[in-house]
C-alpha positions in Angstrom: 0.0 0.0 0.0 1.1 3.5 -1.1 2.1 5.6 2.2 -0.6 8.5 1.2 -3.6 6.2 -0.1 -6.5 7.1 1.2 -8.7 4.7 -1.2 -6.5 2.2 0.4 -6.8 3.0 4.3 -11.0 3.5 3.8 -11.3 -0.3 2.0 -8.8 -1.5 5.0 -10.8 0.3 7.3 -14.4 -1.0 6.2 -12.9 -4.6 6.2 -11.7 -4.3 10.3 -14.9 -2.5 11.0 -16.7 -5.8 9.4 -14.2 -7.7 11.3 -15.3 -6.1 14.3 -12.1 -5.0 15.3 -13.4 -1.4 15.5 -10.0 0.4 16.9 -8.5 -0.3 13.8 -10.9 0.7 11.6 -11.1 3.8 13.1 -7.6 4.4 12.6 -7.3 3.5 9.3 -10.2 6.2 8.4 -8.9 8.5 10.4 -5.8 8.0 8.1 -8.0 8.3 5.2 -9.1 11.5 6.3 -5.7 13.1 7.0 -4.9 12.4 3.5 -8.1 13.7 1.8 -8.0 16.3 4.0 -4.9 17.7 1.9 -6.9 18.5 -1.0 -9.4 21.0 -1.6 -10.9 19.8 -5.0 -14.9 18.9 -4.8 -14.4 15.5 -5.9 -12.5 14.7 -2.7 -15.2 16.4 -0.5 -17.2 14.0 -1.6 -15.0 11.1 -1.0 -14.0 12.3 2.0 -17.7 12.3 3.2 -18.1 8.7 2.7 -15.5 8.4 4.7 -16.5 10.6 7.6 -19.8 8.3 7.3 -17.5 5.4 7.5 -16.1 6.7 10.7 -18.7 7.7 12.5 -20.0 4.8 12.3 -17.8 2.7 13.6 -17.5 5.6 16.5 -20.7 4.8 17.0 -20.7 0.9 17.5 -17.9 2.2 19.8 -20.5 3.1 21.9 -18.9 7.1 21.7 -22.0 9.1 20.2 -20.4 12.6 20.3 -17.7 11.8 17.9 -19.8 10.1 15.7 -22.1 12.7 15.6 -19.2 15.4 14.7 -18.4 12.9 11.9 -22.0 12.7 10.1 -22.7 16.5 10.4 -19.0 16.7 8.5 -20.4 13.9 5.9 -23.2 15.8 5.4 -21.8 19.3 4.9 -19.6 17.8 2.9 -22.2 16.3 0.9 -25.6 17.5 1.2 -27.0 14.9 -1.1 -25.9 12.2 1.1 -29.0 9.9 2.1 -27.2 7.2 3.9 -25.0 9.6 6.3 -28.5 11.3 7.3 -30.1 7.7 7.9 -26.9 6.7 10.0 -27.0 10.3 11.5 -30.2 10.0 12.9 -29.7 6.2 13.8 -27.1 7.2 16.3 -29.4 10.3 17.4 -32.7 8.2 18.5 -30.3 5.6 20.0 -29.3 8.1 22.5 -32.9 9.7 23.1 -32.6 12.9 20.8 -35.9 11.5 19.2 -37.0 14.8 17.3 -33.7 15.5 16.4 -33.5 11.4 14.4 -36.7 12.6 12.7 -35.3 15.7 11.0 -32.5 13.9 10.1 -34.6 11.1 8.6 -36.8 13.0 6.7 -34.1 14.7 4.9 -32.6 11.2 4.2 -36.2 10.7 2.8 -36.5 14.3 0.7 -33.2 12.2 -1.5 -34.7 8.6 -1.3 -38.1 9.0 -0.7 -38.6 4.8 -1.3 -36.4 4.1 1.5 -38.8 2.0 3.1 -36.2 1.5 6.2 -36.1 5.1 6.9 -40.0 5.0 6.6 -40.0 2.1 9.1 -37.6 4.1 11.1 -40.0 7.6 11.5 -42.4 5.4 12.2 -41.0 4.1 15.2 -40.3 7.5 16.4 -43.4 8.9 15.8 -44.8 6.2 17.9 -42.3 7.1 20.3 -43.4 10.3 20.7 -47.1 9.2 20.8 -47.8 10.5 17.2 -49.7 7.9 16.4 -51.6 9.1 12.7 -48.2 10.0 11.5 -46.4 6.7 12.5 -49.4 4.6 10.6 -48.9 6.8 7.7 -44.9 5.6 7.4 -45.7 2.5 8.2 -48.2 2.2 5.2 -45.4 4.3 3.2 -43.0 1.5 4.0 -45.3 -1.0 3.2 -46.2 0.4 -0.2 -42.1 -0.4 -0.8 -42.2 -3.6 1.0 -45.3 -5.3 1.4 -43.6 -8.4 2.9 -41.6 -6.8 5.6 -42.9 -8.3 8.5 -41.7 -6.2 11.2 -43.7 -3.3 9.9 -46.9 -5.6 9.2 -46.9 -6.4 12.7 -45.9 -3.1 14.7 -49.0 -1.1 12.0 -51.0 -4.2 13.4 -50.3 -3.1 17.2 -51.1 -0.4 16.9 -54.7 -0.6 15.1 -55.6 -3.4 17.6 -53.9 -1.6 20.7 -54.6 2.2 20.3 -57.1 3.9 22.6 -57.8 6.3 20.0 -61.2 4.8 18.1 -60.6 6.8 15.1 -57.4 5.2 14.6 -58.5 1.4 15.9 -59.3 -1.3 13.1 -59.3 -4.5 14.6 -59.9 -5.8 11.2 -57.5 -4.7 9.0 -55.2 -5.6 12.3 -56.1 -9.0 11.8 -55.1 -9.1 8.4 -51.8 -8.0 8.7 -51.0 -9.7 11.9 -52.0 -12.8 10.1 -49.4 -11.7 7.2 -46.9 -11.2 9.9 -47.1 -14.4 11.3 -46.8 -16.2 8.2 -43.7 -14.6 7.0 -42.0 -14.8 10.9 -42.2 -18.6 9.9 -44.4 -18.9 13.2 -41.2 -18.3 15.3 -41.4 -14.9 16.4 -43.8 -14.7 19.6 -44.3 -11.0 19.4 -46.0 -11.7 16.0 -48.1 -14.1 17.8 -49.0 -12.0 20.6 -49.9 -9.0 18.0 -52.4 -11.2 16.4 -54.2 -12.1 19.4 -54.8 -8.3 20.4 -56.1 -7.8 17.1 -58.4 -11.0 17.7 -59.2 -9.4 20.9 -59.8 -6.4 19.1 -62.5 -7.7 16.8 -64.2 -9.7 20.1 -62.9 -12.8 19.0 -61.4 -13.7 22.6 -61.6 -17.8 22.1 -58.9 -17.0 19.2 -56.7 -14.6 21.5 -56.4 -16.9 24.2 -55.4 -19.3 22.2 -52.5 -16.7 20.5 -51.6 -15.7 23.1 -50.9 -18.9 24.7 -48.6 -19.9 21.7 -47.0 -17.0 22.4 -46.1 -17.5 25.6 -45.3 -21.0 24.7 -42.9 -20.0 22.4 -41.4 -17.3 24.2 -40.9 -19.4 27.5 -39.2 -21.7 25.1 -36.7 -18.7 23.8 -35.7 -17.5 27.9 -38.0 -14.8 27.5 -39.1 -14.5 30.7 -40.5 -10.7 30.5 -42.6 -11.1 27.5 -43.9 -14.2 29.1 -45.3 -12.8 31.8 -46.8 -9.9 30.1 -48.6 -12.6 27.9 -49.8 -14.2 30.4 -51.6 -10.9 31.7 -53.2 -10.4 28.4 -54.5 -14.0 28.4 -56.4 -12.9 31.5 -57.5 -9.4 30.3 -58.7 -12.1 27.3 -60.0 -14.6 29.4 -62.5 -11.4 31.1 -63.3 -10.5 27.3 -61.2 -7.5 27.7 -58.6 -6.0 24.6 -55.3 -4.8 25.5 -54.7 -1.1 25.3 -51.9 0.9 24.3 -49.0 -1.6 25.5 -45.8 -1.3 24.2 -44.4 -4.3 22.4 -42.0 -6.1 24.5 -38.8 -7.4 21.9 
């Protein structure tokens, strides 16, 4: 390798971050930077923002949020066009609580790419976050437009349908239907699935059917060591069992 290669040092720090061996790949983009940083011309602003991306994340698996931070609002001064340093930027943000600040940076990932259905996905959970309910649905079904077989969105649109205490959001029907989806693509193995489709059941006053869901799914996820989710299954087996639907409870993964 050439001493002043900064192609090099970015491809040998991408393959240590893979590797996991995160200290070296921080140095080696740190390298990559130095060198960049030598030239002025736009092509290598826009080089050197990939690799400010490329560091920051790796800061940020590093578990040290500041500097990765510094690193994607460099990527994206640098490159203003740049959807996957926003997406990563506001991954790092919503990690750390800074919830309205993640959703300004994902909507500008969105004004570049507006078919990202992760980054739809991704609003939507913070808009649920922040109990804003009507706009999370709305990403959801943006995201499903995309990708009609992702079941993690299938299911967490479901929850929310079945679960809200809001009747002009509830639909236990359409919740059944996509729970149902859900469950099927899961392969039958992923017990918060299950317990989704038993609230919507619930929902819709089919309680026999509930019980029953959410039974599996405490069956399975006993079976897993999930102890927590367990036990709140077994508290919606009883809310069931009283012909009662579960309200506004947070999804336990």
């Amino acid at each position: 390798m050439t001493v002043d290669n900064d192609v090099a040092h970015n491809n040998l720090g991408f393959l240590f971050s893979r590797l996991g061996e995160l200290d070296e790949a921080i140095s080696h983009f740190e390298r990559a930077l130095n060198i960049r940083s030598r030239n002025a011309q736009v092509h290598y602003n826009l080089g050197a923002a990939l690799i400010h991306n490329n560091l920051a994340n790796a800061l940020a698996r590093k578990q040290l949020p500041d500097e990765a931070i510094a690193h994607f609002q460099q990527a994206v001064t640098l490159r203003p066009d740049y959807a996957d340093a926003y997406y990563n930027f506001g991954s790092v943000l919503f990690q750390h609580g800074r919830t309205s600040e993640a959703i300004t940076q994902w909507q500008k990932a969105l004004a570049i790419q507006p078919r990202d259905a992760e980054v739809h996905k991704s609003l939507a959970i913070a808009f649920r976050k922040k109990g804003m309910l009507k706009e999370a649905i709305v990403e959801y079904q943006q995201a499903l437009e995309i990708a009609p077989q992702d079941g993690l969105a299938l299911n967490n649109l479901a929850w929310i349908l079945a679960t809200t205490s809001d009747a002009s959001i509830r639909d236990g029907g359409k919740a059944v239907e996509l729970a149902q989806q859900a469950v099927q693509l899961s392969s039958r193995e992923d017990p918060n699935f299950f317990r989704t489709l038993a609230a919507a059941y619930a929902e819709t006053g089919r309680f026999s059917e509930a019980i029953a869901k959410a039974e599996e799914a405490m069956q399975v996820a006993t079976m897993q060591g999930r102890s927590k989710l367990a036990n709140i299954l077994e508290e919606e087996v009883a809310l069931y069992r009283a012909h009662s639907p579960v309200r506004e409870t947070e999804p336990s993964n």
